[in-house]
N, C-alpha and C positions, 0 to 999 in steps of 0.2 A: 386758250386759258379763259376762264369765266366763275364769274359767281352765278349761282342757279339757286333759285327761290321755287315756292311751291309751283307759281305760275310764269316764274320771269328769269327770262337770263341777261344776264351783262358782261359783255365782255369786258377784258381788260382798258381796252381801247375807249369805252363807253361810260365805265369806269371813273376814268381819268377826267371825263369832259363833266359829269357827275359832280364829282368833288371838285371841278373847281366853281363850276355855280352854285354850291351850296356854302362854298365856303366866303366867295364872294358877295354874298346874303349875309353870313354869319357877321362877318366883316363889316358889312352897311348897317345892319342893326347892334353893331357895338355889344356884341354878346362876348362875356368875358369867362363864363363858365353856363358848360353844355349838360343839360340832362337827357340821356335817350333813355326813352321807355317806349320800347317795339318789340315785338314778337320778333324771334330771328327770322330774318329775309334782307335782302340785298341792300332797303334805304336803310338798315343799321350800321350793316359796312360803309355807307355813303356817309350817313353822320359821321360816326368814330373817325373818318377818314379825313375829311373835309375838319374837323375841329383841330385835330391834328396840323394838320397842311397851315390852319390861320393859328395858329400859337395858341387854342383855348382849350383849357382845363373842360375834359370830362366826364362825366360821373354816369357810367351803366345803372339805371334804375330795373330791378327786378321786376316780373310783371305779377308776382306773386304777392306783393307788398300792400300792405294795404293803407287806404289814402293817408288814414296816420301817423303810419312810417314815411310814406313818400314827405306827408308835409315835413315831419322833420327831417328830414333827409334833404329836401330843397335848402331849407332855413340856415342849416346847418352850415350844408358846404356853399352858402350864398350862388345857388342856382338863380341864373338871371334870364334864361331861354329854355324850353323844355321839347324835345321831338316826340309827339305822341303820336297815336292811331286818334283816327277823328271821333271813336266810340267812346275813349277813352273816358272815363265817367270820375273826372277828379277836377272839381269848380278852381279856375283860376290856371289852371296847367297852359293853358295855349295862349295867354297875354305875357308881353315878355319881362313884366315883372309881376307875380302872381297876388292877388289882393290880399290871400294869406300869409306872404312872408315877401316883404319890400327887402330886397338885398342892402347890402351896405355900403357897396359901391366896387371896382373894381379891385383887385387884389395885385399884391408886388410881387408876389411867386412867381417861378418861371411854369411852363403851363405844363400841368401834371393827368393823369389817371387815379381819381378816388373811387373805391371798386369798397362797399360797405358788404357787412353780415348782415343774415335775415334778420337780425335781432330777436330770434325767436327765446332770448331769456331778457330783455328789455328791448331798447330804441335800439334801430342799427347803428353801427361805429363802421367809420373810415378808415382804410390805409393808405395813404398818399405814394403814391409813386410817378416817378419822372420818367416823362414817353423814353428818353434816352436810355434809360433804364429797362424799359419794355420792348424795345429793339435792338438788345442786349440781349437779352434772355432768348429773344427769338432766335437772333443767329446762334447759340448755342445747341436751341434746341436742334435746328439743321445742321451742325456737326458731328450733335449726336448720335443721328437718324438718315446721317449720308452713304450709308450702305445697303440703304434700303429704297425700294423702286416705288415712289410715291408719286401718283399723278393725279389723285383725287381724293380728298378728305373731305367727308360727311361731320357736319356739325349736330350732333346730338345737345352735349349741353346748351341751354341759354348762352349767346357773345358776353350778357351779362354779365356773369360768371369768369375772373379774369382766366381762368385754366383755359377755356376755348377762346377768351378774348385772344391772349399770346400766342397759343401751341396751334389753338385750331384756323385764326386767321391773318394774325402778323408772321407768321412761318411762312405758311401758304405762300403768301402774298409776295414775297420776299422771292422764294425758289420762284413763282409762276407756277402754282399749282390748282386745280381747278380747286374750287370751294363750292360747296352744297349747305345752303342753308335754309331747310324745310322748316314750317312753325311748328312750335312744339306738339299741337294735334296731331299732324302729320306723324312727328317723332314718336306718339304715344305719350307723352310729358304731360301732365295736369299739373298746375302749383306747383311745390318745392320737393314733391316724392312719387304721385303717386303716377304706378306707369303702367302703362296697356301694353305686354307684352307683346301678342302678337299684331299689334300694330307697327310696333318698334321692330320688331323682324320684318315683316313686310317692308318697312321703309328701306331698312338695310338689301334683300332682296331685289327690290327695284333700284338700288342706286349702284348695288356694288364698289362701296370706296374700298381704296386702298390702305387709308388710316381713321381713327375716329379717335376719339378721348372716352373713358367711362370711368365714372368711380367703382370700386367696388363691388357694392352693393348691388349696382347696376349689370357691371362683366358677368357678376354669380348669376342673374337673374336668368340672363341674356341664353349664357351658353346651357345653363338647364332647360330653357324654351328652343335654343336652334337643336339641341341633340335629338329631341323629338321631331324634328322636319324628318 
């Protein structure tokens, strides 16, 4: 059982040891609400994992957003620590209170999942959800899908994204199922649409999952470019 990133795998076992030093950090710097903004790969499942495990709210940041969403998006849900890539080109992101928006201080909620819209018709908006809540859903989903012989699921969407947050790796994780999570180049994925088809077959090609999530728009694409292999 493992998660497997474009260059790296982690076992279960590796995992475990993982989350708890990250979360033991979390904990030492008194971070009370987590923003991840990473390309999907294994230290995303480590954050999400690890915020979980120390009771802190957190909030998937899209990598599609742009700094003026992020900023209000920080502001907003009082983001007080942010996991980014070291390229990540947004001033104030890796201080753990950002010079453009000083939080307000901890918060009385019990620690939740705020998963926002691209705002692509204004600012993004939030929907609050309770981890308990999303480990609800999960085991559903494996009841619904316990007739089916799953040992490997390919993450296409962003973790961002709660649909593959839940289905594609609190499920997983749950059975002990391997997880595959290539960045979105890898996948074909640019921003919030556009897609390199035969890139996105080849990934599928070389990984052979057993299950994936797709929107739509996405499946139509997909199986009009596999009929031609």
């Amino acid at each position: 059982m493992t998660i497997r990133g474009d260059d790296t795998i982690v076992s279960y076992g590796q995992l475990a040891q993982r989350i708890r030093l990250l979360k033991q950090w979390l904990l030492g710097q008194q971070v009370t609400c987590l923003g991840i903004r990473l390309d999907n790969e294994p230290n995303w499942v480590i954050s999400d994992l690890a915020a979980m495990s120390a009771g802190i709210s957190t909030i998937p940041i899209l990598q599609f957003f742009t700094p003026e969403q992020t900023r209000h998006l920080i502001c907003h849900a009082e983001i007080n620590c942010v996991i980014a890539n070291s390229d990540t080109v947004l001033p104030g992101l890796f201080s753990s209170a950002p010079e453009f928006c000083r939080p307000t201080g901890a918060s009385s909620h019990m620690p939740r999942k705020i998963t926002f819209t691209s705002g692509s018709t204004g600012q993004p908006k939030g929907v609050v959800l309770a981890n308990e809540t999303l480990v609800t859903v999960a085991n559903s989903i494996l009841t619904a899908t316990s007739g089916l012989t799953i040992e490997k699921h390919l993450c296409v969407l962003p973790l961002s994204i709660l649909l593959e947050n839940v289905a594609g790796l609190y499920a997983p994780l749950i059975k002990g199922i391997d997880i595959i999570v290539p960045s979105s180049s890898n996948v074909g994925l640019t921003g919030s649409s556009q897609l390199d088809l035969a890139r996105c077959a080849q990934c599928l090609d070389t990984h052979q999952p057993h299950s994936l999530i797709l929107v739509p728009q996405l499946l139509a694409a997909l199986t009009s470019t596999l009929s031609l292999w």
